[in-house]
Each structure stands twice: as structure tokens, then as C-alpha cells.
Predicted model as a PDB file, atoms N, CA, C, CB and O in Angstrom, pLDDT in the B-factor column:
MODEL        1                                                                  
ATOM      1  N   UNK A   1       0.863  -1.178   0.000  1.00 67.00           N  
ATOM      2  CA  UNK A   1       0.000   0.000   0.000  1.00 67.00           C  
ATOM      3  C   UNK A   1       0.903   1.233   0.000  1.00 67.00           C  
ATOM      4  CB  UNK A   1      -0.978   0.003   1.240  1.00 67.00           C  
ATOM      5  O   UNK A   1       1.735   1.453   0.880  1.00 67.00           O  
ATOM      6  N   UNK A   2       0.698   1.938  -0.945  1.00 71.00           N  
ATOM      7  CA  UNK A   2       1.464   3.608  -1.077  1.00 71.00           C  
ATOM      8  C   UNK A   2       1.041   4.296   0.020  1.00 71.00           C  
ATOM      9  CB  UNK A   2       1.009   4.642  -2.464  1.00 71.00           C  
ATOM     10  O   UNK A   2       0.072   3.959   0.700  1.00 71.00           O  
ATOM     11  N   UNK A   3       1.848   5.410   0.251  1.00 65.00           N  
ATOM     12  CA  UNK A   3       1.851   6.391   1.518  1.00 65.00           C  
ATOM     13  C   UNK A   3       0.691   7.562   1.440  1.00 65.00           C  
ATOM     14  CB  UNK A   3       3.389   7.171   1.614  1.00 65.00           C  
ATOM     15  O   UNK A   3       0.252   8.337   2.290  1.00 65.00           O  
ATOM     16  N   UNK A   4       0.360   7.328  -0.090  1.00 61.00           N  
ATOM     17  CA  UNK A   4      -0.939   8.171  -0.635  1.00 61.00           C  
ATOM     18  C   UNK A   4      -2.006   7.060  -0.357  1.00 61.00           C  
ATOM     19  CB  UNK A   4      -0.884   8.702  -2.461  1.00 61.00           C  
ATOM     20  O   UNK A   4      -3.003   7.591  -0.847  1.00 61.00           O  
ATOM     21  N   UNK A   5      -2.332   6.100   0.025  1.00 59.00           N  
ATOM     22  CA  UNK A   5      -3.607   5.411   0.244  1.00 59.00           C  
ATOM     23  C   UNK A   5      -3.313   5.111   1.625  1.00 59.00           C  
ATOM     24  CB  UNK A   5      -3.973   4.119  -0.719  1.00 59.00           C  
ATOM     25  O   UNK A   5      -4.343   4.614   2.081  1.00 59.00           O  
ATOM     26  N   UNK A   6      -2.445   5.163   2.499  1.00 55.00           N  
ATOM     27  CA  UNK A   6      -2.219   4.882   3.603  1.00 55.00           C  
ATOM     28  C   UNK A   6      -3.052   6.037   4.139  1.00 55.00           C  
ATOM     29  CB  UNK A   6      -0.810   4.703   3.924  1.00 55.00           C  
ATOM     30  O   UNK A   6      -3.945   5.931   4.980  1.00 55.00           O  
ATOM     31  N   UNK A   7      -2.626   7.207   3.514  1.00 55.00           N  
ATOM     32  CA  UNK A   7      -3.245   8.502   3.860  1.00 55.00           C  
ATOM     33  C   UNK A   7      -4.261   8.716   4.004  1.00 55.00           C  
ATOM     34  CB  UNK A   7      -3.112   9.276   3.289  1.00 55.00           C  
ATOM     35  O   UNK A   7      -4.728   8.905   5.127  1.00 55.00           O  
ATOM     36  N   UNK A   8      -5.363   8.787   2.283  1.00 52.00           N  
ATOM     37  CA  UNK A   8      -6.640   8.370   2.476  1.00 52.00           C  
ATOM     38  C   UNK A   8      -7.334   7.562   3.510  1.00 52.00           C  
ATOM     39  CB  UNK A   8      -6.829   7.879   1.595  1.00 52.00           C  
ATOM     40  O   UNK A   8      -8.253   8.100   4.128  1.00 52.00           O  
ATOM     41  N   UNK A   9      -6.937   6.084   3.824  1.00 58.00           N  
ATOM     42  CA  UNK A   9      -7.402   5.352   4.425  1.00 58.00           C  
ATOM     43  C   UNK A   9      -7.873   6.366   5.758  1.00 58.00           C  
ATOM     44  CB  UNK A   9      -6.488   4.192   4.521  1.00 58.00           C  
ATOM     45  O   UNK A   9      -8.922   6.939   6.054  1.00 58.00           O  
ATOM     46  N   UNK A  10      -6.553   6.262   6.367  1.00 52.00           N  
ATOM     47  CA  UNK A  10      -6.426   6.601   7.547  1.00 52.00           C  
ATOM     48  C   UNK A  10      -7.846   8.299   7.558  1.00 52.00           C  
ATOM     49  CB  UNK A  10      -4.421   6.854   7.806  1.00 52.00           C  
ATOM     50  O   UNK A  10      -8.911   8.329   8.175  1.00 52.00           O  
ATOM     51  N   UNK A  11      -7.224   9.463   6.620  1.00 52.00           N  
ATOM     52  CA  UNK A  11      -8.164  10.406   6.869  1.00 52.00           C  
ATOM     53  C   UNK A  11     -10.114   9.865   6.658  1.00 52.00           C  
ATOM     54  CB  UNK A  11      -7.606  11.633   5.757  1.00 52.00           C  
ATOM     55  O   UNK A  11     -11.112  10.187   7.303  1.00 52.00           O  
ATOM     56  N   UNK A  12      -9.942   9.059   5.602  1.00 54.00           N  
ATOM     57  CA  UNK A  12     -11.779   8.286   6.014  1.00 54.00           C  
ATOM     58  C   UNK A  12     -12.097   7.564   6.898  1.00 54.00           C  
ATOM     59  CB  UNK A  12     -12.425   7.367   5.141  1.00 54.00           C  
ATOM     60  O   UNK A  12     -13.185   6.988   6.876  1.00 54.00           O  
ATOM     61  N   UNK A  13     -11.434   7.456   7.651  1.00 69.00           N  
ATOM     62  CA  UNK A  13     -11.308   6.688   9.102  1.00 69.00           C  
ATOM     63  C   UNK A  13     -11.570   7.690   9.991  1.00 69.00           C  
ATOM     64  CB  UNK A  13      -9.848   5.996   9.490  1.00 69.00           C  
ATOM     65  O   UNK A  13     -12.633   7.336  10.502  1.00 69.00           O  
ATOM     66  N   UNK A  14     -11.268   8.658  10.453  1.00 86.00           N  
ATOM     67  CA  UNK A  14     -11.556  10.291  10.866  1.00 86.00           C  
ATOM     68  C   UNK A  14     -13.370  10.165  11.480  1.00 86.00           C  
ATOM     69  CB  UNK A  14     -11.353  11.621   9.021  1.00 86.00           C  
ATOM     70  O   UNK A  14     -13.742  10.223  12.652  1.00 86.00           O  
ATOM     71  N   UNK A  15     -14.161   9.997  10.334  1.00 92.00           N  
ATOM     72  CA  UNK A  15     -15.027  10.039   9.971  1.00 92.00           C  
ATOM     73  C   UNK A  15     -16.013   9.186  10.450  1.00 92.00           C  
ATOM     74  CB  UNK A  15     -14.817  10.073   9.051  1.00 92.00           C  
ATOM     75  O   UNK A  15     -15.893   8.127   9.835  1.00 92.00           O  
ATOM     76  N   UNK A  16     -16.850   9.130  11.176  1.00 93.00           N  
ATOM     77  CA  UNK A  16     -17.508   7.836  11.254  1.00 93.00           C  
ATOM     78  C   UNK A  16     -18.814   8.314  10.292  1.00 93.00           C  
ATOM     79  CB  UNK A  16     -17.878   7.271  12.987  1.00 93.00           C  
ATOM     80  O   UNK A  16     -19.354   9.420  10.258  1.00 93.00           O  
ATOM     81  N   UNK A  17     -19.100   7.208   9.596  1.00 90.00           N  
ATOM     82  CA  UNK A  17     -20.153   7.082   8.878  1.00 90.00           C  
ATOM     83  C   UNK A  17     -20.951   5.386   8.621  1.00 90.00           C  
ATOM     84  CB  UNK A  17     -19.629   7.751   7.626  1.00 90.00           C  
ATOM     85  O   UNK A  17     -20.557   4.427   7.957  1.00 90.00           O  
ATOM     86  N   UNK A  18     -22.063   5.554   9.378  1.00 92.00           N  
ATOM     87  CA  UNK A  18     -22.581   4.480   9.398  1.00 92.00           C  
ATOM     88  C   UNK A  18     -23.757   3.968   8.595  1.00 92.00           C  
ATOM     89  CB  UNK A  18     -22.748   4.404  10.424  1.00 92.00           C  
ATOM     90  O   UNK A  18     -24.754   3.368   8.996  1.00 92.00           O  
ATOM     91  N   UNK A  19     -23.342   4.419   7.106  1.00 93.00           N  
ATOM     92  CA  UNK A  19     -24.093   3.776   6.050  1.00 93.00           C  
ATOM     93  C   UNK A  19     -24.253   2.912   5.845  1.00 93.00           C  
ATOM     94  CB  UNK A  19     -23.979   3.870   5.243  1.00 93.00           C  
ATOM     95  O   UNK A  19     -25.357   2.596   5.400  1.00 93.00           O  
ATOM     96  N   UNK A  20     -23.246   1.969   6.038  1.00 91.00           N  
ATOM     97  CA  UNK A  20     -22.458   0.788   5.636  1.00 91.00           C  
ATOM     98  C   UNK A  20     -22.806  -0.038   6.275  1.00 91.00           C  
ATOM     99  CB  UNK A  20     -21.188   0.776   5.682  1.00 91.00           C  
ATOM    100  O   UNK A  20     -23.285   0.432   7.307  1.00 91.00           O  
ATOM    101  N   UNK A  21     -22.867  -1.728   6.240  1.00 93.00           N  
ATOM    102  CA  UNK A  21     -23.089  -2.530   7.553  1.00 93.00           C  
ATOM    103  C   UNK A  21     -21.410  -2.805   8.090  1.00 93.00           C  
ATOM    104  CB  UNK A  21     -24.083  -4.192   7.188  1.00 93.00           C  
ATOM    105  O   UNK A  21     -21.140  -2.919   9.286  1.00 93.00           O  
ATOM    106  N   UNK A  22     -20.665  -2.863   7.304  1.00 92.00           N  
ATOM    107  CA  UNK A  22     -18.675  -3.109   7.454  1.00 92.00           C  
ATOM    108  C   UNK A  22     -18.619  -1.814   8.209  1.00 92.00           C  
ATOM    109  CB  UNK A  22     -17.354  -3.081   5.622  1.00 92.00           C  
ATOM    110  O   UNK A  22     -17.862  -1.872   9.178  1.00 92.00           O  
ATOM    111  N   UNK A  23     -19.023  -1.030   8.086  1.00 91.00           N  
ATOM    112  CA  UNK A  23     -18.584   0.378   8.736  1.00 91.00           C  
ATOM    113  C   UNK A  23     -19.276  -0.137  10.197  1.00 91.00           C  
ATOM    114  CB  UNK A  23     -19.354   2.092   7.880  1.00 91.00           C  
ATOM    115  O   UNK A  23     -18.498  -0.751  10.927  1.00 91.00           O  
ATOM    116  N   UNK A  24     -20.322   0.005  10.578  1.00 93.00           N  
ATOM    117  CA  UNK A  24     -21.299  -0.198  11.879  1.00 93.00           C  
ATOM    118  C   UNK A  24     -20.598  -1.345  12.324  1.00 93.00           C  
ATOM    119  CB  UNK A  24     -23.050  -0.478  11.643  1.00 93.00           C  
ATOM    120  O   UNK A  24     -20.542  -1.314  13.553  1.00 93.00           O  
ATOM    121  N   UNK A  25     -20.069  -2.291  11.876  1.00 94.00           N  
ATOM    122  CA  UNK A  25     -19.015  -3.479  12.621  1.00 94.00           C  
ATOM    123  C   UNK A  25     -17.957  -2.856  12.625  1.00 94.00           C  
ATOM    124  CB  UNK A  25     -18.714  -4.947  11.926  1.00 94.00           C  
ATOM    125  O   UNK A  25     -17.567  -2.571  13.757  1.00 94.00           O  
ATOM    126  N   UNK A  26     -17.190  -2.454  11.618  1.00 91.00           N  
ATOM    127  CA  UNK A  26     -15.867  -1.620  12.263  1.00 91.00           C  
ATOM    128  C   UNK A  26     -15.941  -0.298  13.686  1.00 91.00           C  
ATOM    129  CB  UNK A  26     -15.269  -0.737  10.805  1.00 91.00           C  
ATOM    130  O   UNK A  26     -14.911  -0.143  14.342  1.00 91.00           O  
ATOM    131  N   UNK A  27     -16.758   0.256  13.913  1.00 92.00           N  
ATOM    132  CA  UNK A  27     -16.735   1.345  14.944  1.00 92.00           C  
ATOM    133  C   UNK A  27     -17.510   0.594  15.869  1.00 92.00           C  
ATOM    134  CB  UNK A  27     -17.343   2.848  14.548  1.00 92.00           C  
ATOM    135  O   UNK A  27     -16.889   1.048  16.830  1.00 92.00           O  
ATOM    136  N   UNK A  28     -18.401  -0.228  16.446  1.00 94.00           N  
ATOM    137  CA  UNK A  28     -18.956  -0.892  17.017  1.00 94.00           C  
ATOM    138  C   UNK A  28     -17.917  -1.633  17.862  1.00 94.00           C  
ATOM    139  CB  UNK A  28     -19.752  -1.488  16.243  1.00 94.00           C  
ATOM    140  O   UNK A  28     -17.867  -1.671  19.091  1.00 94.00           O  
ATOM    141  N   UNK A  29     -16.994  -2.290  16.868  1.00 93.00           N  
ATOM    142  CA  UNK A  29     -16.031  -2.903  17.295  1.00 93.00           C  
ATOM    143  C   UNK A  29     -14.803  -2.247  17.963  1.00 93.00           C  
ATOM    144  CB  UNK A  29     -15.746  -3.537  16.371  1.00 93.00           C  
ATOM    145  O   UNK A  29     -14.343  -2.443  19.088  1.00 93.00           O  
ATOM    146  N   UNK A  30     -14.356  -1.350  16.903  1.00 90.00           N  
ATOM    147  CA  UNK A  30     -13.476  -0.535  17.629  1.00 90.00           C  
ATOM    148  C   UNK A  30     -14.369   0.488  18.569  1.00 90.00           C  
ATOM    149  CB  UNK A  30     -12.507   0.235  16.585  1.00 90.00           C  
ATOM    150  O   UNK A  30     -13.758   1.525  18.312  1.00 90.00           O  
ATOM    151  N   UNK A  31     -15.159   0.791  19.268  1.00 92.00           N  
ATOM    152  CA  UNK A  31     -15.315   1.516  20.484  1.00 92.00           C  
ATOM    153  C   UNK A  31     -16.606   0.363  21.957  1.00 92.00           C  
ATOM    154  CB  UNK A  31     -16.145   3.332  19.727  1.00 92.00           C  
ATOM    155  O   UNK A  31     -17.434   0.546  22.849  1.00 92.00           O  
ATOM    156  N   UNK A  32     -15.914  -0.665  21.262  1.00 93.00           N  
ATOM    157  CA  UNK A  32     -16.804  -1.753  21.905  1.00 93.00           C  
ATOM    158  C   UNK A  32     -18.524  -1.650  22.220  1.00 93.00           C  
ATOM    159  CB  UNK A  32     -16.142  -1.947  23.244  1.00 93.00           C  
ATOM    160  O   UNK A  32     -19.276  -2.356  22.893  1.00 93.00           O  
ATOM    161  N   UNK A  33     -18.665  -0.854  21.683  1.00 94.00           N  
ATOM    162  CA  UNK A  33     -20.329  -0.464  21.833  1.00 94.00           C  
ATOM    163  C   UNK A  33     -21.206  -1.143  21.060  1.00 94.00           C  
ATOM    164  CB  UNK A  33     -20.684   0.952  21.479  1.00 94.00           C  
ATOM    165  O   UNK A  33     -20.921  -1.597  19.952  1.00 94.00           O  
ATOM    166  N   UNK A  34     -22.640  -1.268  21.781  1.00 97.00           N  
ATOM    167  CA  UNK A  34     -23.927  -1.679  20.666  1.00 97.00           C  
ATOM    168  C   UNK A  34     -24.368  -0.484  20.068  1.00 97.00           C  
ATOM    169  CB  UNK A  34     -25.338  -2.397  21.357  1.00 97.00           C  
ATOM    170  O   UNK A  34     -24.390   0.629  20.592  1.00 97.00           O  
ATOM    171  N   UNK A  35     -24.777  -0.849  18.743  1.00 97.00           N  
ATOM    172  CA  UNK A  35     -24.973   0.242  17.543  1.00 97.00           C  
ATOM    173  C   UNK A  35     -25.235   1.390  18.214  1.00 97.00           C  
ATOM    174  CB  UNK A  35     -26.171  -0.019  16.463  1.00 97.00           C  
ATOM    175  O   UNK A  35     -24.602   2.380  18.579  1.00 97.00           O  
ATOM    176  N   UNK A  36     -27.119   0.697  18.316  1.00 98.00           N  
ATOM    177  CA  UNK A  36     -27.888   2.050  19.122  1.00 98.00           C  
ATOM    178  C   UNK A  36     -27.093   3.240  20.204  1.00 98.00           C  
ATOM    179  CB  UNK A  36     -29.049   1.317  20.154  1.00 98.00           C  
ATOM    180  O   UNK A  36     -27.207   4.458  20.338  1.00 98.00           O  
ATOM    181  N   UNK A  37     -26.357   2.313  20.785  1.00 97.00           N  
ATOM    182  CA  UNK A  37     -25.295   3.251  21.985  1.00 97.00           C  
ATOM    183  C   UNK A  37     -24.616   4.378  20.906  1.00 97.00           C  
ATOM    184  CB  UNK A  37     -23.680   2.031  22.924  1.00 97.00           C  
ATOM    185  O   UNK A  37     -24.735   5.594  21.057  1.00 97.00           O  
ATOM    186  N   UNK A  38     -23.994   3.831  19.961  1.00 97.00           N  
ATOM    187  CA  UNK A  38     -22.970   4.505  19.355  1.00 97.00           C  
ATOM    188  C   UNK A  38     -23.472   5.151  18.191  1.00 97.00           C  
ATOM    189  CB  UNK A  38     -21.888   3.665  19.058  1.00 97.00           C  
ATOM    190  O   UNK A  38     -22.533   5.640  17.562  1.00 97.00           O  
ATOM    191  N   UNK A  39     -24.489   5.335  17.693  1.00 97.00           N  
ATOM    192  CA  UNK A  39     -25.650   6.261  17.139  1.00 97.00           C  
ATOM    193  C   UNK A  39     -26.014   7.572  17.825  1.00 97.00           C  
ATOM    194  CB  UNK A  39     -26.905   5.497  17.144  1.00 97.00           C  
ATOM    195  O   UNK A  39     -26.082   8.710  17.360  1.00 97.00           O  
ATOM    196  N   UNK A  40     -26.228   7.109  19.057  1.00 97.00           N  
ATOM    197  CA  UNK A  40     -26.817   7.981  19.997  1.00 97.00           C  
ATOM    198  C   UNK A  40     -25.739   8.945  20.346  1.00 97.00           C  
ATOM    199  CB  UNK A  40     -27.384   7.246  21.219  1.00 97.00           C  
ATOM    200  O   UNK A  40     -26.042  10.138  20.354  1.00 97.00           O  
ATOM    201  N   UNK A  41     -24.654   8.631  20.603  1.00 97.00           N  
ATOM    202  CA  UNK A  41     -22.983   9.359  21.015  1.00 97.00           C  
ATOM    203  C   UNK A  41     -22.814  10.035  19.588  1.00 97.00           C  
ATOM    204  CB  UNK A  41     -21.357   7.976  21.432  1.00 97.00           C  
ATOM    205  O   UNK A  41     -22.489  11.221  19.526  1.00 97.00           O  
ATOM    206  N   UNK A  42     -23.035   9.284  18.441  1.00 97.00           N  
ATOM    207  CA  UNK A  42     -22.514  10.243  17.572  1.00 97.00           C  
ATOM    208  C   UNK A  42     -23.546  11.350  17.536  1.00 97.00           C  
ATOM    209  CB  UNK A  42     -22.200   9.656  16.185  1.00 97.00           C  
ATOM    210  O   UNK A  42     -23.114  12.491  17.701  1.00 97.00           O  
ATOM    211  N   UNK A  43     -24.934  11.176  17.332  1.00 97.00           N  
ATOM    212  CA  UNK A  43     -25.574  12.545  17.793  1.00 97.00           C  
ATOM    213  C   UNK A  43     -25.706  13.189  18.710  1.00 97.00           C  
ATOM    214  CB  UNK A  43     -26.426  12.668  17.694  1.00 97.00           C  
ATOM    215  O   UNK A  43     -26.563  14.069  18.792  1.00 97.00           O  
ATOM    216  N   UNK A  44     -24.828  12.878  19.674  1.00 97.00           N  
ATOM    217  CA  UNK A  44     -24.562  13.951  20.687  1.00 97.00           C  
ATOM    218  C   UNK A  44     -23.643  14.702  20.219  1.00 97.00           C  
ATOM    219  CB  UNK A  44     -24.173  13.538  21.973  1.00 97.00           C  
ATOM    220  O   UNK A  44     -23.725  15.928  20.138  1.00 97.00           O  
ATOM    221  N   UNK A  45     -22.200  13.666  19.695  1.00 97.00           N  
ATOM    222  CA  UNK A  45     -21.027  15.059  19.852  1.00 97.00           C  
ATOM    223  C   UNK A  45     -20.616  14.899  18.290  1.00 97.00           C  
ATOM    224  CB  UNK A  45     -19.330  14.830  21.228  1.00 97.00           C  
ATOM    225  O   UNK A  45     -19.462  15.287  18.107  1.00 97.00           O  
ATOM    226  N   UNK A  46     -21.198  14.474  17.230  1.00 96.00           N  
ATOM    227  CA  UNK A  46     -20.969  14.585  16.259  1.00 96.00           C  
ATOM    228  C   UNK A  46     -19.942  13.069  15.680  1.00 96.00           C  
ATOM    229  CB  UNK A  46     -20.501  15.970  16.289  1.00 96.00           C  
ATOM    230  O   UNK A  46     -19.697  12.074  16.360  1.00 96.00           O  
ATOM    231  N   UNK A  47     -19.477  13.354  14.161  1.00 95.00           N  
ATOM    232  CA  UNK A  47     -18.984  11.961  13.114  1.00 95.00           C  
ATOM    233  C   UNK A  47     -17.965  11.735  13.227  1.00 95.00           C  
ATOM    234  CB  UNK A  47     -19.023  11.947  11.696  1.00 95.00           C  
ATOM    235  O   UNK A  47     -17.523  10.673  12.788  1.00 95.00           O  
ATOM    236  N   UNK A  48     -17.038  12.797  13.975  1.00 94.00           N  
ATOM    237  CA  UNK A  48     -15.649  13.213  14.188  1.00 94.00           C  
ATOM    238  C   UNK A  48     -14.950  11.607  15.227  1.00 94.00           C  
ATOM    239  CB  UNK A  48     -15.691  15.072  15.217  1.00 94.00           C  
ATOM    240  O   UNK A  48     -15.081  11.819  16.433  1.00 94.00           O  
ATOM    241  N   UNK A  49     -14.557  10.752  15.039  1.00 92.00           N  
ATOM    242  CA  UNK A  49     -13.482   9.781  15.819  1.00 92.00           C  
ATOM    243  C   UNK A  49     -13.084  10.386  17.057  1.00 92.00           C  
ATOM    244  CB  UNK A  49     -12.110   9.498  14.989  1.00 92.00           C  
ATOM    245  O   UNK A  49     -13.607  10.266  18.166  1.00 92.00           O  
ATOM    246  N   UNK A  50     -12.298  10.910  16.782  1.00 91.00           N  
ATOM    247  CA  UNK A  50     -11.731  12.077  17.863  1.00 91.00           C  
ATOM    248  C   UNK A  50     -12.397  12.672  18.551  1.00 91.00           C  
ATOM    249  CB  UNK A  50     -11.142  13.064  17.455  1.00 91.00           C  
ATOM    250  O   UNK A  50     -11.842  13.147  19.541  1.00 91.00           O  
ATOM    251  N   UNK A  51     -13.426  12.851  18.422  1.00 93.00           N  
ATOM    252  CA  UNK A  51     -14.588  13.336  19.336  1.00 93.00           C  
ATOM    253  C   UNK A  51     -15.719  12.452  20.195  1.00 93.00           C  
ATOM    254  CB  UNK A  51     -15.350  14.111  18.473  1.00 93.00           C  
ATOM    255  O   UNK A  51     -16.608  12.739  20.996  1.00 93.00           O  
ATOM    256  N   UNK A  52     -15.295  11.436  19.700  1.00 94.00           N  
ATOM    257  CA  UNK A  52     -16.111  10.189  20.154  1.00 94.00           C  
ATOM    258  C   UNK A  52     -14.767   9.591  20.944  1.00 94.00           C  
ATOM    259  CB  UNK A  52     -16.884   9.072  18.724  1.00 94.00           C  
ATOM    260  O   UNK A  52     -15.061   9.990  22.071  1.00 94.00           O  
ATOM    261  N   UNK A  53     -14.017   9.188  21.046  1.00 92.00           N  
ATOM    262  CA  UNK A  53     -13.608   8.599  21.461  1.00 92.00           C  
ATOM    263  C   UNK A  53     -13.239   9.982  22.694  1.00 92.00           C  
ATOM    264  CB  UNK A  53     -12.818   7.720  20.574  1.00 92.00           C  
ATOM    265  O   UNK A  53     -13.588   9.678  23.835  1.00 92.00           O  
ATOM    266  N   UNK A  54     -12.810  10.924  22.603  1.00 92.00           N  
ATOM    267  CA  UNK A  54     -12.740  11.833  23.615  1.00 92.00           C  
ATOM    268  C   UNK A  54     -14.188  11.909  24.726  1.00 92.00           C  
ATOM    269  CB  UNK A  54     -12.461  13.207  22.820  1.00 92.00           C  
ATOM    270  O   UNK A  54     -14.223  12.381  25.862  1.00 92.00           O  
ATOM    271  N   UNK A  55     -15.369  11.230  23.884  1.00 95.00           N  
ATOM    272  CA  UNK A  55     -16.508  11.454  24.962  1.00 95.00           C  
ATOM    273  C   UNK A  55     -16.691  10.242  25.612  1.00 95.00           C  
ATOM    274  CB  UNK A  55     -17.902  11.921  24.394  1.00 95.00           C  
ATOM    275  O   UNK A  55     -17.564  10.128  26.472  1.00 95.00           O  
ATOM    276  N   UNK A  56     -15.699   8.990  25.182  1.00 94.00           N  
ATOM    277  CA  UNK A  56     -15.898   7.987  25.901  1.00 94.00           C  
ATOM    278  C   UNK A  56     -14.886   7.861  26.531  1.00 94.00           C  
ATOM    279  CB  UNK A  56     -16.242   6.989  25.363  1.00 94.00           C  
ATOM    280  O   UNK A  56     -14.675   6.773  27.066  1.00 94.00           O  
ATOM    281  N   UNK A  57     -13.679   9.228  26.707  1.00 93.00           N  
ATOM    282  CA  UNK A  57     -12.488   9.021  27.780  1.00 93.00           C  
ATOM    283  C   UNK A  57     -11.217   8.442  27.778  1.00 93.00           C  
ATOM    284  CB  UNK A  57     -12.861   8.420  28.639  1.00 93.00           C  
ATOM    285  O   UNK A  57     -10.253   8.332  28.536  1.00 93.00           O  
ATOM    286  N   UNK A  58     -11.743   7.934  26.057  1.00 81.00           N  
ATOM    287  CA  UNK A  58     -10.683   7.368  25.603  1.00 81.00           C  
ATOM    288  C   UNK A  58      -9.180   8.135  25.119  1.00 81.00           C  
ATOM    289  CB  UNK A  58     -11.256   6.731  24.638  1.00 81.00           C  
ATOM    290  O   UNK A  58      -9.576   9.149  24.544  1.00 81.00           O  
ATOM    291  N   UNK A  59      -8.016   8.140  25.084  1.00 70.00           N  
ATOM    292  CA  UNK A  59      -7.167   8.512  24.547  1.00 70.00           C  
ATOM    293  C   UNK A  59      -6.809   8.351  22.928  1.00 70.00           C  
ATOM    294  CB  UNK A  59      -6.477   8.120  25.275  1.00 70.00           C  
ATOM    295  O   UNK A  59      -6.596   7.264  22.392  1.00 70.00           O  
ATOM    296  N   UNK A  60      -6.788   9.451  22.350  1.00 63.00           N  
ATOM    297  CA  UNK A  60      -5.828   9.197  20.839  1.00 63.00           C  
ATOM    298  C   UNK A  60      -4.635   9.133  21.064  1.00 63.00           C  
ATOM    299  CB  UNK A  60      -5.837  10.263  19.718  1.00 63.00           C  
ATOM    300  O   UNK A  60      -3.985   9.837  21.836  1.00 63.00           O  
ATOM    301  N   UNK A  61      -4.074   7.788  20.015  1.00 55.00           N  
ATOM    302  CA  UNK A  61      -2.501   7.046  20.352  1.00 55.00           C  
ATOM    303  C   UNK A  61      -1.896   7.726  19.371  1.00 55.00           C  
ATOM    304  CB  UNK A  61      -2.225   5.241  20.189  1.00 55.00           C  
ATOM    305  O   UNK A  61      -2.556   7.680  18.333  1.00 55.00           O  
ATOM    306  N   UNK A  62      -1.003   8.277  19.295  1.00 44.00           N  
ATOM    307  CA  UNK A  62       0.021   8.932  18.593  1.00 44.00           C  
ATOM    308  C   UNK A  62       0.303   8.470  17.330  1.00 44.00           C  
ATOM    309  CB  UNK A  62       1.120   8.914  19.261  1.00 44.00           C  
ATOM    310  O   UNK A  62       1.314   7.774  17.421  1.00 44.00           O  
ATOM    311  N   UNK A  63      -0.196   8.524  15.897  1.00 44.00           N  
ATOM    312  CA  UNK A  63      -0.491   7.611  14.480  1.00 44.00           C  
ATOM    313  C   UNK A  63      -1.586   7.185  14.854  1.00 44.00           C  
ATOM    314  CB  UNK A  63       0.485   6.355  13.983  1.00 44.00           C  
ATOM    315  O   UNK A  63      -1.555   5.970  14.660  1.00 44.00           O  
ATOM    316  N   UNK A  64      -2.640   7.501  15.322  1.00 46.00           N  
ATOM    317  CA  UNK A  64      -3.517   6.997  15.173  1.00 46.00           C  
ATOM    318  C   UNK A  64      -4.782   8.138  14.694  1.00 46.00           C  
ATOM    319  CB  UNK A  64      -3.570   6.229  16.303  1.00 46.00           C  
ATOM    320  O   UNK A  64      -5.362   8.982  15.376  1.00 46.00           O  
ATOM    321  N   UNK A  65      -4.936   7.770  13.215  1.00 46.00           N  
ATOM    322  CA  UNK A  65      -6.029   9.078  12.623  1.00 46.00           C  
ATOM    323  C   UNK A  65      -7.236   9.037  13.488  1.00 46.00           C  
ATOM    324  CB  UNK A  65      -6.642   8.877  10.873  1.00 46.00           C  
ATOM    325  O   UNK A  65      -7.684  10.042  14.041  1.00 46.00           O  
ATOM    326  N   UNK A  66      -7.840   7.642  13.609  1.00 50.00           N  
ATOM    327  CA  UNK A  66      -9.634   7.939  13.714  1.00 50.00           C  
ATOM    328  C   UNK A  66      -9.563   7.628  15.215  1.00 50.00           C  
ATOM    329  CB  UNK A  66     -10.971   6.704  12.650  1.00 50.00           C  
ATOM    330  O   UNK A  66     -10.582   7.672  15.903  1.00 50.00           O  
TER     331      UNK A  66                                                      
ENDMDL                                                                          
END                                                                             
């Protein structure tokens, strides 16, 4: 994988968007939550990773986009 799709990846990762059913298992998974929970958090503080994971107390790891 090039350092230009590493990139991409990582910045659509940023993003939560739960159109998808792969997406709703990927963030589900990574913030250990049931959907509905993590629906509800994103309409509180918005799509932003970083903002979700800041409302669940969690830390962003240093390389780590979303």
C-alpha cells in the first residue's frame, strides 16, 4: 500500500459514517459499543473519531487518525 492510500485510508477513518453494515461493525467494534449506543454518542457530539472517542475518555494514540 502507497503512503498516498495509507493517507486516504487513515483520513476516512476520521469520519464515522454508518451507512455501511462493514462500517457499523468496524466502529462498534473498535469503540466496543452496541450500535444504538454509538448512534446515539454520535448525535450527541458529532462523526468526528476524535470526538467520540474523547466522549468515551478514551485517549488518541500517537499515528492513530480515527
Amino acid at each position: 500500500m502507497s503512503d498516498v492510500q495509507k493517507m486516504q485510508e487513515a483520513q476516512e477513518r476520521a469520519v464515522i459514517v454508518l451507512d455501511e453494515p462493514q462500517e457499523v461493525r468496524y466502529w462498534t467494534d473498535e469503540f466496543g459499543l452496541p450500535e444504538a449506543e454509538l448512534r446515539q454518542l454520535i448525535a450527541r457530539v458529532g462523526p468526528c473519531a476524535k470526538d467520540v472517542r474523547a466522549a468515551l475518555g478514551r485517549p488518541i494514540h500517537e499515528g492513530h487518525q480515527g
